[in-house]
C-alpha positions, 0 to 999 in steps of 0.5 A: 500500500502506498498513498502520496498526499499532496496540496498542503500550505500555508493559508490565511484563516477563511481560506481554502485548501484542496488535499489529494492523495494517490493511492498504489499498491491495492484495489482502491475502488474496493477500499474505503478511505480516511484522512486523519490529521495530528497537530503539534503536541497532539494525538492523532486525529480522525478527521473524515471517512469515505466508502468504498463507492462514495456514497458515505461520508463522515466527518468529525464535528469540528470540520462538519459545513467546512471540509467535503471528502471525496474520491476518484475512483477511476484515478485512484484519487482521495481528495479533501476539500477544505473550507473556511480554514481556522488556525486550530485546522494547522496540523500534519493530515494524512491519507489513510486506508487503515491501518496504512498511513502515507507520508502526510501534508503539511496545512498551516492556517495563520495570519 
């Protein structure tokens, strides 16, 4: 399994970011996915989910209105939107089908 994320920066709170990620290594279209992101000094934290099909998604609270995963199935791509950014969002995100991680990307929300 390997998953390469990528779309990560540096943006000023109320802006917005578009996460992506490649997968190799299985059957993507069969797998459900997940980011999780870990800020400085904090654990690992699960952010959102996607089925197989991406029909179901879920999201934890804090980012529920702002962040819309989706998936490319035919590319074998995971995506993250991400809205509305707030400083508490400044965290390592990481592409997951777990118990696999890849390697992470950057986001930092800062004025």
């Amino acid at each position: 399994v390997q998953l390469q994320a990528s779309g990560g920066g540096a943006v000023q709170p109320g802006g917005s970011l578009r996460l992506s990620c490649a997968a190799f290594g299985f059957t993507f279209s069969s797998a459900a996915m997940s980011w999780f992101r870990q800020a400085p000094g904090k654990e690992l934290e699960w952010v959102s989910n996607i089925d197989s099909g991406g029909t179901t998604t879920r999201y934890v609270n804090s980012v529920k209105g702002r962040f819309t995963i989706s998936r490319d199935n035919a590319q074998n791509m995971l995506y993250l939107q991400m809205n509305s950014l707030k400083p508490e969002d400044t965290a390592v995100y990481y592409c997951t089908k777990v118990p696999f991680r890849g390697q992470g990307t950057q986001v930092t929300v800062s004025s």
